[in-house]
N, C-alpha and C positions, 0 to 999 in steps of 0.2 A: 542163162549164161551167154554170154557174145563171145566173140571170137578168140577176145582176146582177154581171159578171167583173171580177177584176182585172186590170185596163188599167196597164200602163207604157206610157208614152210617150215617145218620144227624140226630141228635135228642137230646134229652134228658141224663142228670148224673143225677142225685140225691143220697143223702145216705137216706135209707129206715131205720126209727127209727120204729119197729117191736114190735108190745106187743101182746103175749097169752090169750087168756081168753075163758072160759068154753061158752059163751055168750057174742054176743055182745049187748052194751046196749041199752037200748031204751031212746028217747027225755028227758033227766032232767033226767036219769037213771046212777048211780055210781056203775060200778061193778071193782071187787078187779082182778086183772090179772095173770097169772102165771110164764111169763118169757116177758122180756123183751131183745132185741137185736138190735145191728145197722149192715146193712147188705147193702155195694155197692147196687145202683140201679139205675132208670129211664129206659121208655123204649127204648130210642135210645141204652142207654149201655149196657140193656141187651143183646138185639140183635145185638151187635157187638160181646162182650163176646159169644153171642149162633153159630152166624154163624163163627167166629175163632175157639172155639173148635168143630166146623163141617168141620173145613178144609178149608174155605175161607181163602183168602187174606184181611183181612182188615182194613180198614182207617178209623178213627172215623173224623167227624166234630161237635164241642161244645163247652161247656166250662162250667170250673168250676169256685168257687168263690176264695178270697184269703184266703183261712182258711184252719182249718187243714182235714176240711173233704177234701175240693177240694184233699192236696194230696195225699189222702185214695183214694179215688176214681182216680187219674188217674194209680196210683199203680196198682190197678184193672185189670185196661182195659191192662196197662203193661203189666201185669202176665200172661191175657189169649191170648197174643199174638196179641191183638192190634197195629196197629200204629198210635202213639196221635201224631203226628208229625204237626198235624193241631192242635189239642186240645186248647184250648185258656185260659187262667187264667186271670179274669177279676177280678176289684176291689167290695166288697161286699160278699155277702155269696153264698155259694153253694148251691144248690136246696134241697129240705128236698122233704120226702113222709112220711107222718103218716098211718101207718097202724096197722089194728085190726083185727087180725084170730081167730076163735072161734075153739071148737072145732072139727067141721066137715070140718074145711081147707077152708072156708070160709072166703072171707076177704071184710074190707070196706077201702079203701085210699083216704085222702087228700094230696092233691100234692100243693107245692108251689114253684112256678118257680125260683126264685133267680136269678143263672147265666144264665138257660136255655131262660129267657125272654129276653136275651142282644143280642143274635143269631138274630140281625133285617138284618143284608147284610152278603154277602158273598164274600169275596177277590178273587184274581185273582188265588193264591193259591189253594183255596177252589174248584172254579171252574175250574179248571184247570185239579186236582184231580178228580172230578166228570166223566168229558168228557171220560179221559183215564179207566174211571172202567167200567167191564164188567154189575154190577149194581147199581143203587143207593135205598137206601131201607131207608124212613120218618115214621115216625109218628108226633102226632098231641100236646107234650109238649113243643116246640119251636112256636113262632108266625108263624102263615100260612102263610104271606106272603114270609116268607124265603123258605119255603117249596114247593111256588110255582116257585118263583124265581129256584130254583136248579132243581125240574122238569121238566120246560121249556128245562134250559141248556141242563138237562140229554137226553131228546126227538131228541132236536135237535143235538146233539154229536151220536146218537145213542146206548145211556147207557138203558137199563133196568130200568124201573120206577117201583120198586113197594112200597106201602105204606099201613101201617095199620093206619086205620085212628081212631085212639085213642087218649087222651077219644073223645069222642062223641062233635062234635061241627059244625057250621055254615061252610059250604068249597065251595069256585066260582067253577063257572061250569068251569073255565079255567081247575082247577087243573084235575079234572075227564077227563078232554081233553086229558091230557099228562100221565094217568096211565096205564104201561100195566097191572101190577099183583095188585089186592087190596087182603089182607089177613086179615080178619073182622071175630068176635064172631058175636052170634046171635042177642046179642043188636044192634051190630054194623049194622047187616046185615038188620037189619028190620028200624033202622032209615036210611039209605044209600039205602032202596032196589032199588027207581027210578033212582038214578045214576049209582048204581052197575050192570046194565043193560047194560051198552054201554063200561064195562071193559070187555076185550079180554081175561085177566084171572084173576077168580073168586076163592078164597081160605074157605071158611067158616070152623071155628073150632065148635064141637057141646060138649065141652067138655067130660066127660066121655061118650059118643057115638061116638068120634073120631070126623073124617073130612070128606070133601068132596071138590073138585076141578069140576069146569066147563070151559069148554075151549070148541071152533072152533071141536076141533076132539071130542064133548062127555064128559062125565062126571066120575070120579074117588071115590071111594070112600074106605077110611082107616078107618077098626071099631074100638071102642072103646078098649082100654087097660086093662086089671087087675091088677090094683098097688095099693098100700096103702096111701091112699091119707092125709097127713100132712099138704099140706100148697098152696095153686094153684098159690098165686103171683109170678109171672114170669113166670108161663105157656106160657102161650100166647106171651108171645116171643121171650121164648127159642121155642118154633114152629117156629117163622115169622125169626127169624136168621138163622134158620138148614134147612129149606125151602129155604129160596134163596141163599145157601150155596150148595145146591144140584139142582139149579136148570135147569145147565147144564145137567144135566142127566134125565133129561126129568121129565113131572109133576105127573107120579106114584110113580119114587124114590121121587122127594121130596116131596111128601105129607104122604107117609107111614114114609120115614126118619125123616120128623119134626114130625108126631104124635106120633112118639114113643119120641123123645126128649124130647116132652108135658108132654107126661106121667110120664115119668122118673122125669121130672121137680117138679113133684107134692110131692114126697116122702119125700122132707125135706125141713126146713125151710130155707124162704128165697129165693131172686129174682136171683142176679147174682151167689151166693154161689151154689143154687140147678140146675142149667145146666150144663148140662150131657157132658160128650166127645167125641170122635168118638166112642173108645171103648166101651164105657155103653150102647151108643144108638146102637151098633152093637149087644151087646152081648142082648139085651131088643130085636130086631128083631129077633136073633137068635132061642129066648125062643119059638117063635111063632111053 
C-alpha cells in the first residue's frame, strides 16, 4: 500500500437537516431553536469526503434517492474529490438525519435510511472495485448483510477491512472474522468489547482526551486537542476517513493525523461541511 491508498467506501448519504438550540429537550418538552441548517451527510459520505481531503483515492458505493436532495448530495462527494462513478440513484427519497446540537456541541440524531436501506446486493461492478482497493472502509447505516457480503470479498481479494461499526447494532460473528481495523467511540467500544478482542487493529476515539490504537506491536496513544468545540457531528468520521487515508504510513501517523482532523472537525457546524483538508490538519499538527 503507498501513502496514498485506494479507499472504497460503502455506506451511508444522507442530508443532515441541523437545528441549534441552547438545550435539548426533554420527553413532551418544546424548546424554541436558534438556527436551523441542511448540511450533506451520513457516515459512509462522510468518510469518503474525510479520507479524499486526506489524500486518498476514493470510490464511494451507495445511493441516493430521486429528489433534489439526492443531487445535493452527490454534488458533494463531487466536490470533495470523490468518484460516484458507482453511486446509484434509486426511486424514492434520499436518506434524511435529524439532528439537534445544543449549546455545548452536543448533539442527538435520528437517522432514516430511505436510499441507504436499497444497498441489499452488490454488482460485479461494485465488487470488482472493492478487490482492486488498497482498503475497504463500512459502517453500519446500509443493511449488514451488504456489509458483510463486501468484507468477505474485500478479505479474500486482499483489500483492507476496516469498519466503524456505527450506530450500535446486532453484527454475525462472520463479519468480526473478516475485520482487520475496527475504529469505535467508547459507546461503541464497550458494547463490541468481546468481539473487539480478536480485531488485529483496534482504533478507539475518547473524544476530547484524543485516541488510542492497539495492534500486534503495542499500543499508541494521541492526546486530546485544544479547539473550540461548536458542533462534534462528524467528528468521528472525519477521524475513521483521515485514518485510513494515512494508513499506509503506519498506525502513529494515522492516528495523530485523524485526531487532529477530529478535532478540527469540531469547530464548525456541521458533518461533511466541517472536515478539514490536508492543509488545516497539517497546519493543526503543526501548532503542536
Amino acid at each position: 500500500m503507498g501513502a496514498w491508498p485506494r479507499v472504497v467506501v460503502l455506506g451511508s448519504v444522507n442530508m443532515d437537516l441541523v437545528t441549534r438550540v441552547g438545550r435539548r429537550p426533554a420527553p413532551g418538552e418544546t424548546v424554541m431553536g436558534t438556527e436551523f441548517v441542511t448540511v450533506p451527510g451520513g457516515k459512509g459520505a462522510n468518510q469518503a469526503v474525510a479520507a479524499a481531503r486526506s489524500g486518498a483515492q476514493v470510490r464511494f458505493v451507495g445511493a441516493v434517492g430521486a429528489d433534489g436532495f439526492g443531487v445535493e448530495l452527490t454534488a458533494t462527494l463531487v466536490a470533495a474529490g470523490v468518484d460516484v462513478g458507482l453511486l446509484r440513484r434509486v426511486d424514492g427519497a434520499s436518506g434524511v438525519a435529524s439532528i439537534v446540537v445544543d449549546a455545548g456541541g452536543e448533539n442527538s440524531i435520528i437517522v432514516v435510511a430511505g436510499a441507504n436501506g436499497l444497498v441489499r446486493e452488490l454488482t460485479d461492478g461494485e465488487l470488482a472495485a472493492i478487490a482492486q482497493a488498497d482498503v475497504l472502509l463500512c459502517q453500519l447505516e446500509i443493511p449488514v448483510e451488504t456489509v458483510l457480503v463486501a468484507a468477505r470479498h474485500a478479505r479474500a481479494a486482499g483489500t483492507v477491512v476496516a469498519v466503524n461499526p456505527s450506530p450500535v447494532r446486532p453484527l454475525p460473528d462472520e463479519l468480526w472474522d473478516v475485520v482487520d481495523i475496527a475504529i469505535v467511540n467508547s459507546l461503541e467500544f464497550e458494547h463490541y468489547s468481546t468481539e473487539l478482542g480478536q480485531v488485529p487493529h483496534l482504533v478507539r476515539t475518547l473524544g476530547a482526551d484524543g485516541a488510542v490504537y492497539r495492534g500486534a506491536d503495542g499500543e499508541v496513544v494521541a492526546p486530546g486537542r485544544r479547539v473550540e468545540v461548536v458542533d462534534t457531528t462528524g467528528a468521528g468520521d472525519a477521524f475513521a476517513g483521515a485514518f485510513v487515508a494515512r494508513w499506509g504510513q503506519g498506525p502513529e501517523m494515522a492516528l495523530n493525523w485523524a485526531n487532529a482532523a477530529g478535532a478540527v472537525a469540531t469547530t464548525s457546524l456541521g458533518a461533511s461541511s466541517s472536515i478539514p483538508d490536508r492543509a488545516r490538519i497539517a497546519a493543526e499538527l503543526d501548532a503542536d
